[in-house]
VEXSETOR-717860 format. One record per residue: x, y, z of N, C-alpha, C, CB in turn. Coordinates in steps of 0.001 Angstrom, whole numbers, plus 524288, in hexadecimal, padded with zeros to 5 digits. Glycine has a CB too. Layout:
XYZXYZXYZXYZ
...
END
This chain:
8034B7FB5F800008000080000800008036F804D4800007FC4680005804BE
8014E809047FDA68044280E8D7FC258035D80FBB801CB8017E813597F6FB
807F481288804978074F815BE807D68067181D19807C780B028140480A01
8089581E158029A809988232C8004380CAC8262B80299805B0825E07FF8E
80F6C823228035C815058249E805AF81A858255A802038164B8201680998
819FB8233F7FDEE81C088228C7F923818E0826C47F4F681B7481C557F7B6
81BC382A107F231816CC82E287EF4C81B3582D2C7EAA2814DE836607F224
817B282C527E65F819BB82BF17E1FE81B7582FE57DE0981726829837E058
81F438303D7DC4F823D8835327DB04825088338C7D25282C8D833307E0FC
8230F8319A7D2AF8236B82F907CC0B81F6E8330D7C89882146828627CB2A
82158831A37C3FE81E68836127BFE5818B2831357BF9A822FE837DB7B7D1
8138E833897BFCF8151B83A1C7BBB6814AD83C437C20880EB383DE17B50B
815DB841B07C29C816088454A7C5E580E51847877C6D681AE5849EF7C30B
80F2E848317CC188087984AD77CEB98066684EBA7CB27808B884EA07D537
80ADA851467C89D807F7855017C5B9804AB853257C06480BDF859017C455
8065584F5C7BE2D8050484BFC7B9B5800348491F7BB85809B18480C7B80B
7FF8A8485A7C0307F944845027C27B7F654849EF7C23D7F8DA841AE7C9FD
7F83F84D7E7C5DB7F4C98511E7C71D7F1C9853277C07B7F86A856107CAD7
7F3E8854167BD3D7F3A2855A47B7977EE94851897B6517F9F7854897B3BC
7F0E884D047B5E97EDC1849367B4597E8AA847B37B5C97EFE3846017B4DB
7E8488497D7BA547E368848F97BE2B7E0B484D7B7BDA17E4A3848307C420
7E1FE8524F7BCF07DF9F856CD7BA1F7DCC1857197B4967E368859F07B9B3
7DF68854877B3D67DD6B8533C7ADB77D939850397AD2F7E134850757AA70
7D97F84BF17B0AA7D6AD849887AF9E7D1E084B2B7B2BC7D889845397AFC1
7D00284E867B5CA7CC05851467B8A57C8CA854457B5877CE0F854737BC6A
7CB7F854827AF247C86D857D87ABB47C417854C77A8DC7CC0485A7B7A7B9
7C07A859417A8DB7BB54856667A6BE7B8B28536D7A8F37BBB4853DD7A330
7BA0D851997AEEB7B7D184E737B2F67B6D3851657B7607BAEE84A327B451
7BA32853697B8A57B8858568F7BFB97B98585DA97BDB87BF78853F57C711
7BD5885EBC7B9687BE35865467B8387BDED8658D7B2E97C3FA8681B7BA1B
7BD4D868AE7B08B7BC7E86CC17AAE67C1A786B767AADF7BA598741D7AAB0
7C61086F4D7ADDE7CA6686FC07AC457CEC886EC97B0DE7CA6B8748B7A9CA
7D40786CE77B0F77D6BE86C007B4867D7DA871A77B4E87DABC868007B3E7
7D7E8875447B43B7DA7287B3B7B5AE7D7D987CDC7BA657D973880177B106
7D26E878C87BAB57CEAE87ADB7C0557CF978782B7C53C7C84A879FC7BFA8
7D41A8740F7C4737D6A9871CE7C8FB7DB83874DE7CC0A7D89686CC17C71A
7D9CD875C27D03A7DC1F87B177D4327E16D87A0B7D7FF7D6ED87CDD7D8FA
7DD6E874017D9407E186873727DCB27E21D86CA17DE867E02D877A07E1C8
7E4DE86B067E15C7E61A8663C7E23F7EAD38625C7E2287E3AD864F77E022
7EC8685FCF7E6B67F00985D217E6BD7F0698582B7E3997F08D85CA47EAE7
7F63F8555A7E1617F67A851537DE017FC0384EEB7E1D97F723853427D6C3
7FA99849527E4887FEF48477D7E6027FE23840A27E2A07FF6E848237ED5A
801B483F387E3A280338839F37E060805B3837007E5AB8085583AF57DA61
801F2831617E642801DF82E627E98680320829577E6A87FD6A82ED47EC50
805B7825177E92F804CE81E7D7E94C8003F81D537E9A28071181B657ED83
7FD3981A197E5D07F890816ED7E9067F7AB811517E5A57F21D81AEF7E933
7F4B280E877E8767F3FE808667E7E07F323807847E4167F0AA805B77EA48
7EE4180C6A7E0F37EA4780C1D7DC4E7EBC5810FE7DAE47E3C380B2D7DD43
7EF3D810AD7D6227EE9F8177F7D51E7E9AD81A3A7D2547F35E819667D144
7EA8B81FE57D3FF7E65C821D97D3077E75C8279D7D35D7E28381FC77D62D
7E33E82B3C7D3317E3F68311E7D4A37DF29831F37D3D57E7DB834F57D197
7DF5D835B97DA947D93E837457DCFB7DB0783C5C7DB387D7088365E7E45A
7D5A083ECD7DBBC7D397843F77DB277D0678461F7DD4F7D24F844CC7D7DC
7D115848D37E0D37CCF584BA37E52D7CB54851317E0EB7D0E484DE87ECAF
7C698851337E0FB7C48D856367DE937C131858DD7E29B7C13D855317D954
7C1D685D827E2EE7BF0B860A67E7187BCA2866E27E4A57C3C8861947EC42
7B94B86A2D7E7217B8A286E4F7E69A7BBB7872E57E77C7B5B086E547E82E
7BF5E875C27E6137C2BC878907E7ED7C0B187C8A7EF227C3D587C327E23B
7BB7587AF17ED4A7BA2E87D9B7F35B7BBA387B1E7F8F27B43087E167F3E3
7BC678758E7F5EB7BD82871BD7FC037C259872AE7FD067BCF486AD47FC03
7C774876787F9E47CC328767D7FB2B7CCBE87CDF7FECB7CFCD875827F56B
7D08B87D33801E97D17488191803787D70C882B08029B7CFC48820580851
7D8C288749801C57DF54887F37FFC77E25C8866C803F47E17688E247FE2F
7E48D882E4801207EA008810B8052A7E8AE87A9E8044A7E9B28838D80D84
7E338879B58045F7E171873D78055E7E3F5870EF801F17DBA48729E804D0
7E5D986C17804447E716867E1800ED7E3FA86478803DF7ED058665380005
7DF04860217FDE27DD8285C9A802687E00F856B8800FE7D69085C6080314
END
């Protein structure tokens, strides 16, 4: 079992998910990725890979918040 103690450092790089996962939000949850404001992208180990996506209202955030 992953402990995530080990964080994986190989290409492609977070910024290349983060991209990819933007993209693919188009025409499904936004018009356009230019209306995505804000949000963290980390890259984990896991059993089953995958990549979640929390979508929220920008009202549930307050500046500074990371959730």
């Amino acid at each position: 079992m992953l402990a995530g103690i080990i964080r994986p450092t190989t290409r492609p790089d977070r910024t290349n998910y983060l991209k990819f996962l933007e993209d693919c939000l188009i025409g499904i949850v936004i018009a356009d990725d230019s209306t995505i404001v804000d949000g963290p992208v980390s890259k984990w180990y896991g059993e089953i890979p995958k990549a979640v996506i929390k979508i929220c209202p920008l009202a549930e955030y307050t500046i500074g918040h990371v959730p």
